[in-house]
C-alpha positions in Angstrom: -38.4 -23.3 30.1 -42.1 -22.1 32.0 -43.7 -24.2 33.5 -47.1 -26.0 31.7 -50.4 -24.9 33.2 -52.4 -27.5 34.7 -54.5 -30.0 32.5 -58.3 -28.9 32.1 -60.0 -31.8 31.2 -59.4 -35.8 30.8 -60.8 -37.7 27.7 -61.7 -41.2 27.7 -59.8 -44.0 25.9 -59.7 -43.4 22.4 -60.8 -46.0 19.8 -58.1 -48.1 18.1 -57.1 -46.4 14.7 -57.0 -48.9 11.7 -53.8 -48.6 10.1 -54.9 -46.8 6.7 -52.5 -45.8 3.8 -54.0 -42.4 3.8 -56.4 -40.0 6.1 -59.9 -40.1 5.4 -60.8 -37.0 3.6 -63.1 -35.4 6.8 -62.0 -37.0 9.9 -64.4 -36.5 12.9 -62.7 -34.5 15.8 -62.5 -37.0 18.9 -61.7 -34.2 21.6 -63.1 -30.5 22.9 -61.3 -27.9 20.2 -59.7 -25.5 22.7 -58.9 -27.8 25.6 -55.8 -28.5 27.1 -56.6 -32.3 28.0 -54.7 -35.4 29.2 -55.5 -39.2 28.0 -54.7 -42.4 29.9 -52.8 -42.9 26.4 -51.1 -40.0 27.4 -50.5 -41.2 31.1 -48.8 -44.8 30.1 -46.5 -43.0 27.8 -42.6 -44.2 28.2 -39.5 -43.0 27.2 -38.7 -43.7 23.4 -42.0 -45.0 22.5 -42.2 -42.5 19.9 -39.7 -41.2 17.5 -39.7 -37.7 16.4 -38.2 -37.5 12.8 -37.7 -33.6 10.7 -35.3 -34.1 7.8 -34.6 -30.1 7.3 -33.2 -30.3 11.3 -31.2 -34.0 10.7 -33.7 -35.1 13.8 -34.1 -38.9 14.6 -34.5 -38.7 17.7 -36.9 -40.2 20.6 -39.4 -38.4 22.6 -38.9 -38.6 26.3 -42.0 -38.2 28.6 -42.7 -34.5 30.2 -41.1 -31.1 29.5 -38.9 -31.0 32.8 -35.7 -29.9 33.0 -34.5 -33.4 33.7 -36.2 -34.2 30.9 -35.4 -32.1 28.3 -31.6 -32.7 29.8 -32.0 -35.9 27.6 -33.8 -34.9 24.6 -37.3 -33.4 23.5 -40.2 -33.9 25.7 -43.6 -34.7 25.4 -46.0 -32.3 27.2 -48.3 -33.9 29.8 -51.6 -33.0 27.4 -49.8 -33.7 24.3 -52.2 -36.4 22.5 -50.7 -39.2 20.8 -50.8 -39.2 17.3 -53.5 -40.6 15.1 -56.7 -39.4 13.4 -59.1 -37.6 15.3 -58.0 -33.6 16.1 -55.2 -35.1 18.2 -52.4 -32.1 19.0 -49.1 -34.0 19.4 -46.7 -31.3 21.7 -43.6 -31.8 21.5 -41.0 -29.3 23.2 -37.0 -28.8 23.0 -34.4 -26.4 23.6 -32.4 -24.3 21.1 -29.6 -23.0 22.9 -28.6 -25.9 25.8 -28.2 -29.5 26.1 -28.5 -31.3 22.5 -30.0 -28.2 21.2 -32.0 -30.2 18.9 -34.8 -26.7 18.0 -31.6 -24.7 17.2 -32.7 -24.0 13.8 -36.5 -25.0 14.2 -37.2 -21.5 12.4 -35.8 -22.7 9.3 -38.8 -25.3 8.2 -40.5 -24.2 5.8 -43.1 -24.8 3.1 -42.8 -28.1 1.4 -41.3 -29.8 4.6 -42.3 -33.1 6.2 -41.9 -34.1 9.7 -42.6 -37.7 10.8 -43.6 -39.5 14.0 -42.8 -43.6 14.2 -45.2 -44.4 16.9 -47.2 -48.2 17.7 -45.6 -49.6 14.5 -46.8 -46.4 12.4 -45.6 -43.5 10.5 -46.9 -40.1 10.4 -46.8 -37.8 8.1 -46.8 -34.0 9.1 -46.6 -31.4 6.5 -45.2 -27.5 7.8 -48.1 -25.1 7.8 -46.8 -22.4 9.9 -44.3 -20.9 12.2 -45.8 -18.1 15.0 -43.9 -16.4 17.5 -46.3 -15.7 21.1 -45.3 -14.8 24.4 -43.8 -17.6 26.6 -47.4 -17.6 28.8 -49.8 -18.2 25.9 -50.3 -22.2 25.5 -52.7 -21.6 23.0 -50.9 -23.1 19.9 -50.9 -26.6 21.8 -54.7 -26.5 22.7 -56.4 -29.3 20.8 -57.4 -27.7 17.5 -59.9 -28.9 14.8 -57.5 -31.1 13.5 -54.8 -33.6 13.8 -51.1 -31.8 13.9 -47.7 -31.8 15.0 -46.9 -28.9 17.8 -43.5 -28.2 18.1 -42.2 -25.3 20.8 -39.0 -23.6 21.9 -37.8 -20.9 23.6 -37.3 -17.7 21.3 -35.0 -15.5 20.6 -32.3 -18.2 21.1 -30.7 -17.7 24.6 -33.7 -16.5 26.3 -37.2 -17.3 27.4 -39.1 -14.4 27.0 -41.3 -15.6 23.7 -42.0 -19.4 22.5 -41.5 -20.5 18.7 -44.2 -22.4 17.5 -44.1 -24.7 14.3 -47.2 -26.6 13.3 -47.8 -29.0 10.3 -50.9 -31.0 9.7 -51.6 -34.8 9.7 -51.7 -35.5 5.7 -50.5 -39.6 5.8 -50.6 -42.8 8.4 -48.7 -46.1 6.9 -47.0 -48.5 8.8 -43.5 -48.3 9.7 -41.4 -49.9 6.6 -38.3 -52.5 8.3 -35.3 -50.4 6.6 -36.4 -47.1 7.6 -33.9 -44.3 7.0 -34.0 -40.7 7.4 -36.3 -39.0 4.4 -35.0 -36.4 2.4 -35.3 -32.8 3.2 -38.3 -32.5 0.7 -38.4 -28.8 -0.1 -35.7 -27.6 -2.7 -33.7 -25.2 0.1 -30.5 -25.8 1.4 -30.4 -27.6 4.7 -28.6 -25.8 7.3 -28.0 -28.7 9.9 -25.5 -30.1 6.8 -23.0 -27.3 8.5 -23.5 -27.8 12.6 -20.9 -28.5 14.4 -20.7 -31.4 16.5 -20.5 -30.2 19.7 -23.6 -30.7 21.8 -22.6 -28.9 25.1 -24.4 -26.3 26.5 -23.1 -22.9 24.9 -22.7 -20.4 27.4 -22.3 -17.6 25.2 -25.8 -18.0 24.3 -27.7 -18.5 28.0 -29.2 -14.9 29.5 -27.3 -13.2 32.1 
């Protein structure tokens, strides 16, 4: 995995979000559109405190702080200028491996229209719904750049078993509720067949797949 570029810019505390049942309709963009920024939000992050949820992948899992190597040894990571989620054009970046450790991105290419991914984060849930899938060269950082609105990143390493592109999956902010006490894992909400049903297992690093 390449190593992030250095944070541009730091933003001020954010406000406090209200817990609404729904997004308001045009919500005002809280940080500079094309930035790679960190937040102290950002900087007190711990282990766990957020939960990264993707029915189509059979993900409940928590998000660990960072993208090192150590790191993503454990799980998926959160990059250093990953925003917390919430309204406002907040880019939550999350990255994992495909092909070693947990491989929990494995099949990250197989989301698709209709899906939605959940965060569990400060006694909320939020919604994401897929919007698109991009592959770009393992130095552009582009796709987690704060954009004009709030989204889910999520990055691996593509083709599976090398670095030399990145996988990118975005989905869009469309709901913020509070975290019901039985929570379970939500149904794979598009009509295709969910290929995580079939995975073995086995959650050693496969050899056969790392580059010479």
């Amino acid at each position: 995995m390449k190593k992030q570029p250095k944070p541009q810019e730091s933003a001020p505390p954010s406000s406090s979000i209200a817990p609404p049942s729904s997004l308001q309709e045009e919500p005002v963009p809280a940080f500079p559109v094309g930035k790679l920024i960190t937040t102290p939000e950002r900087e007190a992050y711990v282990d766990g405190e957020m939960t990264l949820i993707v029915p189509r992948l059979n993900l409940d899992i928590p998000v660990f702080d960072g993208n090192s190597e150590e790191v993503m040894s454990k799980g998926v990571g959160l990059y250093d200028y990953g925003q917390l989620p919430g309204e406002g054009n907040r880019n939550t970046s999350i990255v994992g491996h495909r092909d070693i450790y947990g491989q929990e991105f494995y099949y990250i290419d197989t989301i698709v229209s209709g899906d939605l991914l959940y965060l569990e984060y400060d006694g909320m849930q939020y919604t994401y719904e897929y919007e698109s899938t991009e592959i770009v060269d393992a130095e552009n950082w582009d796709p987690i750049r704060v954009k004009e609105y709030p989204c889910l990143t999520l990055t691996s390493c593509d083709p599976i078993g090398t670095s030399l592109n990145r996988i990118i999956v975005t989905s869009r902010l469309v709901d913020i509720s509070p975290i019901q006490e039985e929570s379970h894992m939500p149904e794979v909400s598009s009509k295709e067949e969910n290929p995580m049903e079939f995975v073995p297992q086995d959650n050693s690093p496969n050899s056969e797949m790392l580059p010479e």
